[in-house]
C-alpha positions as CSV (number, residue, x, y, z in Angstrom):
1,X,-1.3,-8.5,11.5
2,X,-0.3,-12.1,11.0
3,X,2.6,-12.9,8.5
4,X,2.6,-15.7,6.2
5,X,5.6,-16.8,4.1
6,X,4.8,-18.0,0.5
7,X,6.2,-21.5,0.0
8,X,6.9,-20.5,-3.8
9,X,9.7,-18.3,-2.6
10,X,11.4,-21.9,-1.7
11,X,10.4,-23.6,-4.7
12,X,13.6,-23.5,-6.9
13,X,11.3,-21.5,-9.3
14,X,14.2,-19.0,-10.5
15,X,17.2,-21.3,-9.7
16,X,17.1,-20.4,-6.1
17,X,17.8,-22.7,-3.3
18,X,14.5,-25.5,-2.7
19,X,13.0,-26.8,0.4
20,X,10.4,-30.0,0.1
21,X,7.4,-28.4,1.5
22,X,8.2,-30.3,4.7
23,X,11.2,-28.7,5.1
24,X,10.1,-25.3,4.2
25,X,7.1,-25.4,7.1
26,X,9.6,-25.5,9.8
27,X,12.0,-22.5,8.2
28,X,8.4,-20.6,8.2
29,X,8.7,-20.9,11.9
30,X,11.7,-21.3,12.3
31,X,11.7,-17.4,10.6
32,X,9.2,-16.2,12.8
33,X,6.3,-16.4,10.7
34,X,2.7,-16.8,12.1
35,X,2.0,-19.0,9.0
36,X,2.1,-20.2,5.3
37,X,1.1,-19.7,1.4
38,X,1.4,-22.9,0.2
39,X,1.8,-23.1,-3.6
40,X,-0.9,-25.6,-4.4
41,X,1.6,-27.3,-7.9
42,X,4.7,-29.4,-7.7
43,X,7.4,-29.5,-5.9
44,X,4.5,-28.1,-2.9
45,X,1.2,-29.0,-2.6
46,X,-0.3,-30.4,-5.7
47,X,-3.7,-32.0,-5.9
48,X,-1.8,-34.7,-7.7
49,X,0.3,-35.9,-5.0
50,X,-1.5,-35.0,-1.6
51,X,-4.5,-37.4,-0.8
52,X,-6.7,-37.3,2.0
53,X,-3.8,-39.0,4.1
54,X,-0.7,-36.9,2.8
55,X,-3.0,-33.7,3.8
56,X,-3.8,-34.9,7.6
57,X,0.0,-35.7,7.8
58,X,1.0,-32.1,6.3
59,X,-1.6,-30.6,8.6
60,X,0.0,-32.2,12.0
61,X,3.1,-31.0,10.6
62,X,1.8,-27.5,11.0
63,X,0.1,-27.6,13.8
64,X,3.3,-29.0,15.6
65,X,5.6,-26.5,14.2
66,X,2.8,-23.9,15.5
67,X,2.0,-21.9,12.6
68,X,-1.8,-20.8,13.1
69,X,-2.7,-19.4,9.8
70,X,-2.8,-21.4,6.3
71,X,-3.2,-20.0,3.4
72,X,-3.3,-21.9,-0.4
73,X,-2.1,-20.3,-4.0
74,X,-3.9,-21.6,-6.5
75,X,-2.8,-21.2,-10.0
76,X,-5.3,-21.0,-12.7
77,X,-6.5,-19.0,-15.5
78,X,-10.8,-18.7,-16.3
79,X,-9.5,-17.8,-19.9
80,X,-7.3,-20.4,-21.3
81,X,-8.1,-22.4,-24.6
82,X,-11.0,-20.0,-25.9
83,X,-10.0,-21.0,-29.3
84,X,-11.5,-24.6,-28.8
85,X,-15.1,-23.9,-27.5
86,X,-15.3,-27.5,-27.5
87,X,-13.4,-28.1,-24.8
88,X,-15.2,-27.0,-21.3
89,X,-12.3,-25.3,-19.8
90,X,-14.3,-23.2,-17.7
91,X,-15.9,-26.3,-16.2
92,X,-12.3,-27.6,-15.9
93,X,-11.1,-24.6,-14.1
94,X,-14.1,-24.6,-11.5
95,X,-13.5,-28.0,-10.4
96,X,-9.3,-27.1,-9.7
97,X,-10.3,-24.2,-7.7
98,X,-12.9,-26.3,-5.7
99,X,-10.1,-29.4,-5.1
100,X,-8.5,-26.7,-3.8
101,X,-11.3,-25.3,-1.6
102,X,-11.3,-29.1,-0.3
103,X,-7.3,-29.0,0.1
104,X,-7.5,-25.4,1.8
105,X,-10.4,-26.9,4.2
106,X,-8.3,-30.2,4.7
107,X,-4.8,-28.0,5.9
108,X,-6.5,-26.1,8.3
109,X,-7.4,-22.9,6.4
110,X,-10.0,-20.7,5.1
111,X,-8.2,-18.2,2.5
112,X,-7.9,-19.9,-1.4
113,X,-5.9,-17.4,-3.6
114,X,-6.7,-17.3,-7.4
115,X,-5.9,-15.9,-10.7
116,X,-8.6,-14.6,-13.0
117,X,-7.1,-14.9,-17.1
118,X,-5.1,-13.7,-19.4
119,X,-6.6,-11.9,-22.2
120,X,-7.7,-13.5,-25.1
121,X,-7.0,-13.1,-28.6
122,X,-10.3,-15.4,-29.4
123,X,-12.4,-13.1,-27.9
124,X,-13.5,-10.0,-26.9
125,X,-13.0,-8.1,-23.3
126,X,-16.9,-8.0,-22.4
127,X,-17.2,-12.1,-23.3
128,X,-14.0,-12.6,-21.0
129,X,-14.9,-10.0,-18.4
130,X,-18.0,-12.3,-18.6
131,X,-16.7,-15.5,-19.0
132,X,-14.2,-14.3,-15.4
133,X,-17.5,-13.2,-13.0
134,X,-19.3,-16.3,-14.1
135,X,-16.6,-18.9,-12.9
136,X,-15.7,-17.0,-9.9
137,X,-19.3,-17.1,-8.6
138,X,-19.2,-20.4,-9.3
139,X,-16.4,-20.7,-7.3
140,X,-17.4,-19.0,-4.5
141,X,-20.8,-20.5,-4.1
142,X,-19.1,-24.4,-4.0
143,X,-15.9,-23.2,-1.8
144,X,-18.7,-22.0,0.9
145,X,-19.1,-25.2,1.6
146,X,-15.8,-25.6,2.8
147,X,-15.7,-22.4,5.0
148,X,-13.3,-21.3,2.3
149,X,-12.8,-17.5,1.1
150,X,-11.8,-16.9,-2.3
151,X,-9.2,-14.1,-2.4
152,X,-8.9,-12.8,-6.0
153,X,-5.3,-11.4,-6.6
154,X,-4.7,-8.5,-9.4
155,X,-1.9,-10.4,-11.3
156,X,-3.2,-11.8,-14.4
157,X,-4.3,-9.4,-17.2
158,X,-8.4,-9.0,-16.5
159,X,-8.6,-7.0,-13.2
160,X,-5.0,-6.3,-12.4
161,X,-6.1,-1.8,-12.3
162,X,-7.1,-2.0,-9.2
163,X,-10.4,0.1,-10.3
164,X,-11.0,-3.0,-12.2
165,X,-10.7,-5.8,-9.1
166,X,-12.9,-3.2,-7.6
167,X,-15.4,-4.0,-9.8
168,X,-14.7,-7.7,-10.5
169,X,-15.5,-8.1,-6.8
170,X,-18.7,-6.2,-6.7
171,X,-20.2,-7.9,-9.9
172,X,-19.1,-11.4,-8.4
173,X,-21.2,-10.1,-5.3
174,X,-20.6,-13.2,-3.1
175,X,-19.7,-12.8,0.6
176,X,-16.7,-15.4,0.4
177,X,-15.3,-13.7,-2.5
178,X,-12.8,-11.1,-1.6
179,X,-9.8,-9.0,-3.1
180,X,-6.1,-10.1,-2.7
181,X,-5.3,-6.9,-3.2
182,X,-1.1,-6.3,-3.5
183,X,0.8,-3.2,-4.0
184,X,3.7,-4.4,-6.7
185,X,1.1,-4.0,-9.5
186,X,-0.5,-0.6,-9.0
187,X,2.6,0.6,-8.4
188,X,4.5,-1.0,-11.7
189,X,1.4,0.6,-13.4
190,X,1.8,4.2,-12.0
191,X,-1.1,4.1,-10.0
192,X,-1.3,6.2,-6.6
193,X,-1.1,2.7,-4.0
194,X,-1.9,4.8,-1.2
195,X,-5.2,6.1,-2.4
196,X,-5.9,2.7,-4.3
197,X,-5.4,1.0,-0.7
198,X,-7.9,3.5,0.9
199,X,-10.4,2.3,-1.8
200,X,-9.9,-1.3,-1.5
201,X,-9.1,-1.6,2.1
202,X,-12.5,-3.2,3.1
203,X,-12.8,-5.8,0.2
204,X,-9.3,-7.3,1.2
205,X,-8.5,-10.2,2.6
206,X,-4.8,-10.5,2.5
207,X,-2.3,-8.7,0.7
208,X,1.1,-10.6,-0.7
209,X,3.9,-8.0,-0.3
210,X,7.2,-7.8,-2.5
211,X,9.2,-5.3,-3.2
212,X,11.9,-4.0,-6.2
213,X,14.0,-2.0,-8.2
214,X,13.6,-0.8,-11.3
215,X,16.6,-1.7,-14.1
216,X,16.7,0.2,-16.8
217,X,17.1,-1.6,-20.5
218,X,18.3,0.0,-23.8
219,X,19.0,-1.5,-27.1
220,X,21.8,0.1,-29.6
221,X,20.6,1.7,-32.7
222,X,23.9,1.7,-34.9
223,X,22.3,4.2,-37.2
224,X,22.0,6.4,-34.6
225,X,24.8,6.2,-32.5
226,X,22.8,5.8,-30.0
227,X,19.9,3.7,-27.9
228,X,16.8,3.1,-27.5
229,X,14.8,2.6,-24.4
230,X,13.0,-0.5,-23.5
231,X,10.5,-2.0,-20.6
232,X,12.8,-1.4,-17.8
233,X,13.9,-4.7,-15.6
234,X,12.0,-5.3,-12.4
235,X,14.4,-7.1,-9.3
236,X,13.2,-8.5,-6.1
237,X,14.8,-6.6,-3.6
238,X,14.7,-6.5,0.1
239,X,11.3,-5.0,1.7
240,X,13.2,-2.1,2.5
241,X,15.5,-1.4,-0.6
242,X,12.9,-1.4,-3.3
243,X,10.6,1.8,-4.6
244,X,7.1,0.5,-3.2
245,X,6.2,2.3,0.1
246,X,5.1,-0.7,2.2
247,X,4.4,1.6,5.4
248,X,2.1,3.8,3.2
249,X,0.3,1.0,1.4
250,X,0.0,-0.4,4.3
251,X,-1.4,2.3,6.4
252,X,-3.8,3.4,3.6
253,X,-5.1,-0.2,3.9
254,X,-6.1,-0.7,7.5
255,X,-7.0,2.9,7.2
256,X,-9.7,2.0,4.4
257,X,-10.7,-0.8,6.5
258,X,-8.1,-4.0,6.4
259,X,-7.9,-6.5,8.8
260,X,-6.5,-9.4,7.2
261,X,-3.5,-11.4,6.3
262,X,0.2,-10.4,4.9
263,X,2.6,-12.9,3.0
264,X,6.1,-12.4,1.8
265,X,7.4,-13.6,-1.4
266,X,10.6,-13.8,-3.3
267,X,8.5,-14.7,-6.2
268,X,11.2,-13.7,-9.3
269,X,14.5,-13.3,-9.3
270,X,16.1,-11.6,-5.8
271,X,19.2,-9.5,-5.9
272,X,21.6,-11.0,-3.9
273,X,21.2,-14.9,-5.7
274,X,19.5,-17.3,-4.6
275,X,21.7,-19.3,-2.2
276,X,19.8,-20.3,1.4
277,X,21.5,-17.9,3.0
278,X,20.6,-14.6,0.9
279,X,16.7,-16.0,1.0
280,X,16.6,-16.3,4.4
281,X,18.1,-13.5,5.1
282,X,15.5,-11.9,2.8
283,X,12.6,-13.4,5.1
284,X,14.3,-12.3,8.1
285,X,14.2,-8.7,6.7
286,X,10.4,-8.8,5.9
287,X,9.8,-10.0,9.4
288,X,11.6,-7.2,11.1
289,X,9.6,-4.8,9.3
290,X,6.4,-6.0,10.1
291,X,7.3,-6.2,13.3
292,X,8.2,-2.8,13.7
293,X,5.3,-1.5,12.6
């Protein structure tokens, strides 16, 4: 099972420390990592700032450092700016995810991650829902060209229930179009990951793993001497400290048919800070345990 460390975690995202991507290629291997998820936006890989030439130079870098699997993360949303219906924002969208096909192709790759949208106050679930299998077959169809897979990951609202990517990918119905199926989201939604992995096992492509601890929040009612409960705070954590079972999910995965990819992330902010030091030793965590299992 190859292992592939998300370039976001090195980003500077939450404060934490930031590697140019250059930088953060060779502390992928220099980790131990069989490859990379490289966050197609600034300060990594943005379409803006990596032409034809910038891409062959990044690829080389790769290759020398000997990473064998590339991965990109792209970051859109099918459902933005419904309000205007003037605007053609789907059209927009398609074209970023196919630049990115291109960039995926031009790194060395084959796996594009997306996003499908958040819900929509301008319209209704069945236009979105609608709207969201239109643009990824779209998608799909033009990243063939590229020998590119698009790997649909439940984070945004519209298919995050993993019942729903389920069905988002059979409705889409296109043999490059697969789930990017992770456990963090099930498992903040109470879901039973294990039997949700059995399900989705064969539609996955790769799965990007974190893992947390729950915080919980309260806010004083002074008439009532007393507090009120709120959302609970969610911290990264190392793999092994938070209150997903990775071995399970895991399991239940390749038991339900997975033979893909796995990335790590410290995508949010990670007890510990986020000096060098405390990420790295966060990567070096996640590598142990997939070594081991």
């Amino acid at each position: 099972m190859d292992a592939l460390l998300h370039s976001i975690s090195y980003a500077g995202t939450w404060g934490q420390a930031f590697l140019p991507v250059e930088q953060f290629v060779a502390k992928a291997a220099e980790l131990g990592y069989d490859g990379v998820l490289l966050a197609a936006k600034r300060p990594h890989v943005s379409l803006l700032d990596y032409d034809r030439r910038a891409r062959s130079r990044l690829r080389r870098l790769i290759e020398k450092h000997g990473l064998r699997r590339v991965a990109v993360a792209g970051y859109n949303n099918f459902t933005a700016d419904l309000e205007h219906p003037d605007i053609p924002t789907q059209e927009i969208q398609i074209q970023y995810v196919v630049e990115l096909a291109r960039l995926t192709a031009d790194l060395g790759g084959d796996l594009l991650r997306i996003f499908t949208g958040y819900e929509h106050p301008s319209a209704g679930y069945t236009a979105q829902w609608n709207i969201l299998v239109a643009s990824i077959k779209q998608c799909a169809r033009r990243a063939a060209r590229f020998g590119v897979t698009i790997g649909v990951q439940n984070h945004h609202d519209l298919a995050c229930g993993w019942e729903s990517l389920r069905d988002l990918i059979q409705a889409v119905d296109e043999p490059n179009c697969k789930a990017l199926f992770d456990a963090w989201a099930p498992a903040l939604q109470g879901a039973d990951i294990t039997a949700a992995a059995r399900q989705m096992g064969a539609i996955t492509a790769h799965t990007t793993i974190a893992n947390y601890q729950r915080r919980p929040r309260y806010r004083l009612d002074a008439g009532m001497v007393n507090y009120t409960p709120l959302t609970p705070y969610v911290l990264a954590v190392p793999i092994d400290e938070g209150f997903i079972d990775y071995r399970a999910f895991l399991a239940a995965l390749r038991e339900g048919g997975f033979q893909g990819t796995v990335a790590y992330e410290m995508c949010s902010p990670l007890a510990g800070g986020g000096s060098m030091e405390n990420l790295d030793r966060c990567a070096r965590r996640f590598i142990e345990f997939i070594r081991g299992l």
